[in-house]
C-alpha positions as a printed NumPy array, in Angstrom:
array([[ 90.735, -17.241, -41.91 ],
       [ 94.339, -15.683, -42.659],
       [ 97.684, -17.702, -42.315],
       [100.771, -15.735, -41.791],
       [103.988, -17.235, -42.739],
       [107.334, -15.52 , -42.566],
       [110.455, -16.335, -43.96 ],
       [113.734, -15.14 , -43.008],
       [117.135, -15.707, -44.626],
       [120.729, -13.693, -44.012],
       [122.545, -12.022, -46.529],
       [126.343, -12.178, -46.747],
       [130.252, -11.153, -46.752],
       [132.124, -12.707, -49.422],
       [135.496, -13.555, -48.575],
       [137.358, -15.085, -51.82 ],
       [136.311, -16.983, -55.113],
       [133.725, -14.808, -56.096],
       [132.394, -15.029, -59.518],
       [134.118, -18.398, -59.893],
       [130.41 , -19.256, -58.976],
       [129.007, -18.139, -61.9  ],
       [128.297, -21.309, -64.25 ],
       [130.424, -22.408, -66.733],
       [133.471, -20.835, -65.485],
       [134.16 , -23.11 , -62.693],
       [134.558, -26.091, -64.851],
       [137.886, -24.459, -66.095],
       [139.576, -23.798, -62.944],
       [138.979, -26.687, -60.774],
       [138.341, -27.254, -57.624],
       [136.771, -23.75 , -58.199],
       [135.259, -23.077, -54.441],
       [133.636, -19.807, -53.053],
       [134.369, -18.962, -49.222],
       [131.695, -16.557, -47.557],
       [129.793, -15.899, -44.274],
       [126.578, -15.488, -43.712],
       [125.481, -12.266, -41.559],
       [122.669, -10.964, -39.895],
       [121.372,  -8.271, -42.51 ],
       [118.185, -10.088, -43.089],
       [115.94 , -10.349, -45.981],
       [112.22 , -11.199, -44.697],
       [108.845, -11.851, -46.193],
       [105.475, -12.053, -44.381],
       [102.424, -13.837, -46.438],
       [ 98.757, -13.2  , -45.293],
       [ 96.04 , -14.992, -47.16 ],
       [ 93.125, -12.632, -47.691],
       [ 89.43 , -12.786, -49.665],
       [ 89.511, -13.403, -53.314],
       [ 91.896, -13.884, -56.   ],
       [ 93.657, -10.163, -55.539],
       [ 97.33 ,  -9.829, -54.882],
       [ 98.643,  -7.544, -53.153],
       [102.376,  -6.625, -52.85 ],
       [103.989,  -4.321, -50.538],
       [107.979,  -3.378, -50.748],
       [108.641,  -1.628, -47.674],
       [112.655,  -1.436, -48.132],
       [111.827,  -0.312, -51.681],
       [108.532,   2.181, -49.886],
       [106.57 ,   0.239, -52.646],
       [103.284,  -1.394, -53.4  ],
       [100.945,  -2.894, -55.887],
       [ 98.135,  -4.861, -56.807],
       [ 96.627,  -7.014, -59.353],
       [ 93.362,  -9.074, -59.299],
       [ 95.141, -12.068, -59.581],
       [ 98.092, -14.647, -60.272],
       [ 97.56 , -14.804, -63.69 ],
       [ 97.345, -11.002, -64.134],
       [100.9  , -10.3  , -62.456],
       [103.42 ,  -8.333, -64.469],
       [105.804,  -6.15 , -63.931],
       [106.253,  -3.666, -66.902],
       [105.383,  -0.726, -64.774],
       [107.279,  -1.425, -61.96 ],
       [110.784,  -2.68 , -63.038],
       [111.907,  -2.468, -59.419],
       [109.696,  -5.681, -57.912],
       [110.272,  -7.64 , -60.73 ],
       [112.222, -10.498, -59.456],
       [109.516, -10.836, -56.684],
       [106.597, -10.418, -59.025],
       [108.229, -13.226, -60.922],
       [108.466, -15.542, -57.445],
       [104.821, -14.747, -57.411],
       [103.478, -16.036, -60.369],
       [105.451, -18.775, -60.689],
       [104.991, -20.251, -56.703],
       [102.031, -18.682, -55.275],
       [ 98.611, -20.858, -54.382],
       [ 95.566, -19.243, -56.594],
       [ 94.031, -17.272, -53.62 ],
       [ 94.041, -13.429, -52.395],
       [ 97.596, -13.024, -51.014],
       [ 98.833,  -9.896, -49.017],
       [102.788, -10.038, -49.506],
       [105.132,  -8.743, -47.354],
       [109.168,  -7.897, -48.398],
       [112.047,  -6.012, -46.693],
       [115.621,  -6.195, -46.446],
       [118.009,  -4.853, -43.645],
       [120.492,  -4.958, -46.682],
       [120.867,  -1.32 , -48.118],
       [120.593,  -0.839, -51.912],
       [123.466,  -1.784, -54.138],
       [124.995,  -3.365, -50.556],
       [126.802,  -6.075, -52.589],
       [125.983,  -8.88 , -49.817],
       [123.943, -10.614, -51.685],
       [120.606,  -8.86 , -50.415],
       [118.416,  -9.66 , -53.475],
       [119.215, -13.018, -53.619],
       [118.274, -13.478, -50.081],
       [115.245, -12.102, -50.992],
       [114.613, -14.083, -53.159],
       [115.006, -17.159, -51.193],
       [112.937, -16.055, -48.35 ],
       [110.376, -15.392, -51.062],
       [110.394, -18.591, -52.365],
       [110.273, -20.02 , -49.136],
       [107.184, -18.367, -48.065],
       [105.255, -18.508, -51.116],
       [106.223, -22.741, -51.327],
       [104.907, -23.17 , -47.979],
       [101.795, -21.002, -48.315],
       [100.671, -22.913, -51.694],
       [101.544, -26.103, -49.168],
       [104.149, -27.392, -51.113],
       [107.475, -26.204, -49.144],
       [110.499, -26.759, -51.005],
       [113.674, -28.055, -49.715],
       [116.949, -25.973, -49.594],
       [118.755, -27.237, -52.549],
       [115.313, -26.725, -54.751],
       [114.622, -23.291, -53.348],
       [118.285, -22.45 , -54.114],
       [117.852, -23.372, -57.751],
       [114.59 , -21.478, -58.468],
       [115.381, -18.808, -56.533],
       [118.732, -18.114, -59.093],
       [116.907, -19.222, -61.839],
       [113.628, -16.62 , -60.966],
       [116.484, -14.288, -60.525],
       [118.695, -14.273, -63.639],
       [115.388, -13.976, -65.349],
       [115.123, -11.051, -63.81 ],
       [118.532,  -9.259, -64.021],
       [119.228, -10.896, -68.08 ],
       [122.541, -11.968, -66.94 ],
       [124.407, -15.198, -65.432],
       [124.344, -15.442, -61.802],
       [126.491, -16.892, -59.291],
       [125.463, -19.019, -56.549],
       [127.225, -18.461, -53.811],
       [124.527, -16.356, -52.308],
       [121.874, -18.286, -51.996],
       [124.032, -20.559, -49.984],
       [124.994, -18.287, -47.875],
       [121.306, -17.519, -47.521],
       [119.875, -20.968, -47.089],
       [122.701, -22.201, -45.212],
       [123.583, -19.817, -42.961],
       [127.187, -19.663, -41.034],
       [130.484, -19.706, -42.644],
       [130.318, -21.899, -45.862],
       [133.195, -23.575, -48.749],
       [130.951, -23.806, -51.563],
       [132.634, -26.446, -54.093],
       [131.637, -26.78 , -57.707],
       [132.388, -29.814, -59.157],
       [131.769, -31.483, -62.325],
       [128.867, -33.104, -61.26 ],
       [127.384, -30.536, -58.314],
       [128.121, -28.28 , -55.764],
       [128.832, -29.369, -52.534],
       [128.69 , -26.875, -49.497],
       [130.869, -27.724, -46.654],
       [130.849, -25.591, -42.93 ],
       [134.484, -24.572, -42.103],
       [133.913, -22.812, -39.183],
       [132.262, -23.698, -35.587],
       [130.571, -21.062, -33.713],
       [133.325, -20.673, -31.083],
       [135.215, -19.472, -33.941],
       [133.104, -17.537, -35.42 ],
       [132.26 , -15.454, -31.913],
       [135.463, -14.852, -32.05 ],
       [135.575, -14.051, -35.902],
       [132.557, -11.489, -35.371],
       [134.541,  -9.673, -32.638],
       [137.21 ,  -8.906, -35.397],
       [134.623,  -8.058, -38.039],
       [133.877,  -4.252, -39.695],
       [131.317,  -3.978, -42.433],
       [130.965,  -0.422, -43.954],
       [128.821,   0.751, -46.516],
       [130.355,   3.065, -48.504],
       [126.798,   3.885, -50.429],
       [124.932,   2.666, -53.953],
       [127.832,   0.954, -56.341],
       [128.07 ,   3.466, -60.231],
       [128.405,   0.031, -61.824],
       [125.948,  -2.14 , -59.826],
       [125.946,  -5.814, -61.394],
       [128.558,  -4.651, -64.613],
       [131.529,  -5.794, -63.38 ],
       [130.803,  -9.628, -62.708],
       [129.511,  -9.527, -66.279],
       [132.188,  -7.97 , -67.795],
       [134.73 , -10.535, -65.851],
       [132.045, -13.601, -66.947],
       [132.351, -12.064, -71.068],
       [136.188, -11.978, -71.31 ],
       [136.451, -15.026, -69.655],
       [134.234, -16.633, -72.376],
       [136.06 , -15.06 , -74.73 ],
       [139.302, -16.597, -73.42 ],
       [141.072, -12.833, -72.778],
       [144.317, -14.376, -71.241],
       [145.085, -11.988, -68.515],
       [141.071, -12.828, -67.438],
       [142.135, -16.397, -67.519],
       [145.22 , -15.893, -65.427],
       [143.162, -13.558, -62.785],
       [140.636, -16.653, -62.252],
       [143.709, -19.249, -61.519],
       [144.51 , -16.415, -59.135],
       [141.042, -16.174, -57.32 ],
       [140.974, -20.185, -57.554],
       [144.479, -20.349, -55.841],
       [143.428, -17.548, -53.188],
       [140.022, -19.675, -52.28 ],
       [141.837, -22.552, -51.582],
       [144.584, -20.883, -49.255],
       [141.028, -18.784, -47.612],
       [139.224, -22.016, -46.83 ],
       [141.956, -23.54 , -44.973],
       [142.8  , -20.022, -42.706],
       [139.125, -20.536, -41.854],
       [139.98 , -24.502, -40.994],
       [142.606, -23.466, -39.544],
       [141.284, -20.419, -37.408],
       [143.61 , -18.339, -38.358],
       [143.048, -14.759, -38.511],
       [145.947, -13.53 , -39.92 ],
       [146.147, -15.671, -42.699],
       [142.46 , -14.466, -43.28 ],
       [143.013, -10.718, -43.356],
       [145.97 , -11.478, -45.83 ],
       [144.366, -13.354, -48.34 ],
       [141.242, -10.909, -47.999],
       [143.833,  -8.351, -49.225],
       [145.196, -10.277, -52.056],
       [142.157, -11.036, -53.633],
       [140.953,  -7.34 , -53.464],
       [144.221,  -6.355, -55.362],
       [143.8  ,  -9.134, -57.568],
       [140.453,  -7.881, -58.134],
       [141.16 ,  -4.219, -58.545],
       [144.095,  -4.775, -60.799],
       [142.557,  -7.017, -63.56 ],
       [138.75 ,  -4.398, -63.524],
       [140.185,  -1.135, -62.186],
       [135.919,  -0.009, -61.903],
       [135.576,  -2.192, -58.502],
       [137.474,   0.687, -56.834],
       [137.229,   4.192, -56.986],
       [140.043,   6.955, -56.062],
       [137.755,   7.305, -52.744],
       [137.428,   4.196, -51.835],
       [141.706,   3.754, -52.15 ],
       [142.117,   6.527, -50.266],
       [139.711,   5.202, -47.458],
       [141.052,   1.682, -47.608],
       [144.667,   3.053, -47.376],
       [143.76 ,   5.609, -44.286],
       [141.854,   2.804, -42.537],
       [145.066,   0.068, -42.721],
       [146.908,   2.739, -41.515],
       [144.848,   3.427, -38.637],
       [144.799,  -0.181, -37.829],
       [142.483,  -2.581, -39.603],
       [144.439,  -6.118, -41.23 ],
       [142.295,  -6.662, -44.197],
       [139.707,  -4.703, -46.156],
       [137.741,  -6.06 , -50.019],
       [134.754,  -4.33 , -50.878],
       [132.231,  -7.295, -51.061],
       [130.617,  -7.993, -53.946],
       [131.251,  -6.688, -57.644],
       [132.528,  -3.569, -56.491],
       [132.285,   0.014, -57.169],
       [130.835,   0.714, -54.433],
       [128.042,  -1.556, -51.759],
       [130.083,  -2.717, -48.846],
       [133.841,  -2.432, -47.595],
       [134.456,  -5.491, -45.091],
       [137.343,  -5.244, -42.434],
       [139.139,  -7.748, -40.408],
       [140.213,  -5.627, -37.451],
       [141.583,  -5.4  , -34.35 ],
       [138.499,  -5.172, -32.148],
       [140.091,  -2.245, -29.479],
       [140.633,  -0.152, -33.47 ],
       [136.882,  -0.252, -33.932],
       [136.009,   3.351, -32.65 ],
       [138.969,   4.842, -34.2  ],
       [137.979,   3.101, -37.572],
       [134.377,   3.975, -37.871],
       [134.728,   7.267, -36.858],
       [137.672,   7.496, -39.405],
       [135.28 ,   6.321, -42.58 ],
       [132.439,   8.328, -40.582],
       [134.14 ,  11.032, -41.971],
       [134.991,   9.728, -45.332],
       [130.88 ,   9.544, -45.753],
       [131.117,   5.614, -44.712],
       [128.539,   4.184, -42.695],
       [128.908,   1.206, -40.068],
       [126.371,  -1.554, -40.368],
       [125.85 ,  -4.822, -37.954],
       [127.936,  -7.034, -38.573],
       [126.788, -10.162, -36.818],
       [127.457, -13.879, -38.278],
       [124.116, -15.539, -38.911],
       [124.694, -19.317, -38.106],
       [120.881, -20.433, -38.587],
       [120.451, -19.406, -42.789],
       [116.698, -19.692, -43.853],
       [113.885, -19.813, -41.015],
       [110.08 , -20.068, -41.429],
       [107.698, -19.688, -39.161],
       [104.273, -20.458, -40.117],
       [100.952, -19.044, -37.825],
       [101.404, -20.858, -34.678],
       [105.024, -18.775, -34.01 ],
       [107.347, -22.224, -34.037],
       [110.422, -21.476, -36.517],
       [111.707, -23.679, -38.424],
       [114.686, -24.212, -40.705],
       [114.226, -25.456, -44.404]])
């Protein structure tokens, strides 16, 4: 008899003190925090048991599949694309015939965190299906840690927060943990949504370079790198209390600053394009842009006015911009096992 679990979890917009959530570097600019809020663009995975030992993988975002006779056999050499799943597989899946499930709403190179969602809702699934669920704080640490096998270079946390979690989260890395904290209730962030834009502006040049180039002159102790991370720490701090205080305003602003802090100190998270489309869309209205993520490309998120929101998509329409939802998730990671009752991790 087959079991279906699914697994849900959001992806998300980050707001300020990226890539201070990359370990070590938050132990030299403390209280490092991340702000970011979790939205709508889900990741999901469906698990089926079947017959025998076979696995059986299908990537429908990625219009992928594959199979192999079993858990032990799994690898990934010919198919570079699924390996961060593949690795989820082997190292959480029961020893039975498995038909696996993945998409994400997320588009390619999105910078919201989509893979990392993925890789939560993965682990989710999988954990429960072996019967041995884990809880949110495990599934966040071997999700990253199945992940930056994967990629072969540090990686942040801050999404799989936002993907566990859900809502709008202050992610604080201490000396001894991270603590995540909610800084916004969901009158607020009804509100917030109405004055939200996300645009995707199409597959980043330098997808996953940038953070890594930031993380190596950090390490190095490059001085201007050094002073642009007391910036980003400073910036997080003043973000997490316009959220506390629900103030809008003071939200677009500081998005602002900490895209021109970014773009200054690693001119490749911008493109002459994507300054020209930032600069025409302030113009025609919107209070605060940052493209989210490492840049170059992915996503360009807007605080706006919400009677500018025709006027602005159809302006970055014609730039070659597309709109995507933009809804705040406030529920984070949901599984539903085969009797249809949901429940959160």
């Amino acid at each position: 008899m087959t079991e279906l679990i699914v697994a849900r979890a959001p992806t998300r917009i980050d707001f300020a003190g990226g890539t201070l959530d990359i370990p070590p570097l938050h132990l030299f600019h403390q209280p490092a925090i991340t702000i970011n809020v979790a939205i709508d663009l889900i990741a999901e995975v469906a698990v089926t048991r079947r017959p025998g030992r076979a696995i059986r993988l299908f990537a429908s975002d990625q219009g992928r599949q594959v199979a192999w006779p079993s858990r032990e056999k799994i690898t990934w050499t010919r198919y570079p694309f699924l390996e961060l799943v593949a690795r989820l597989i082997r190292s959480l899946a029961p020893d039975t015939g498995l038909d696996i499930r993945t998409a994400c709403q997320a588009p390619a190179g999105a910078g919201t965190g989509g893979s990392s969602a993925l890789a939560v809702a993965t682990a989710a699934a999988l954990s429960a299906a072996a019967g041995r669920p884990l809880n949110r704080g495990s599934l966040i640490e071997h999700a990253k840690s199945i992940e930056t096998q994967a990629i072969r270079v540090p990686t942040g946390y801050q999404d799989y927060y936002a993907a566990a979690y859900g809502g709008a989260s202050s992610i604080e890395f201490g000396l001894t943990g991270i603590r995540r904290t909610a800084i916004a209730g969901k009158a607020f962030l009804a509100q917030f949504e109405r004055h939200l834009l996300l645009l995707y502006l199409g597959k980043p040049r330098f997808s996953g370079a940038n953070n890594w180039d930031l993380f190596k002159r950090h390490m190095e102790g490059d001085r201007r790198t050094l002073a642009l991370f007391d910036a980003l720490q400073e910036n997080a701090l003043a973000m997490q209390h316009a959220f506390q205080a629900q103030d809008l305003q003071g939200i677009a602003r500081l998005l602002n600053r900490d895209w021109e802090t970014r773009r200054r100190a690693l001119p490749t998270m911008s493109s002459p394009a994507i300054d020209r489309l930032i600069r025409a869309l302030r113009r025609a209205g919107a209070l605060g842009a940052r493209v989210c993520g490492a840049g170059g490309g992915g996503c360009l998120a807007l605080i706006i006015e919400p009677e500018a929101k025709a006027k602005l998509i159809a302006l970055a329409e014609t730039a070659g911009a597309k709109s995507l939802p933009s809804v705040i998730n406030t529920r984070g990671l949901v599984v539903r096992r085969g009797n249809g009752t949901w429940t959160r991790k």
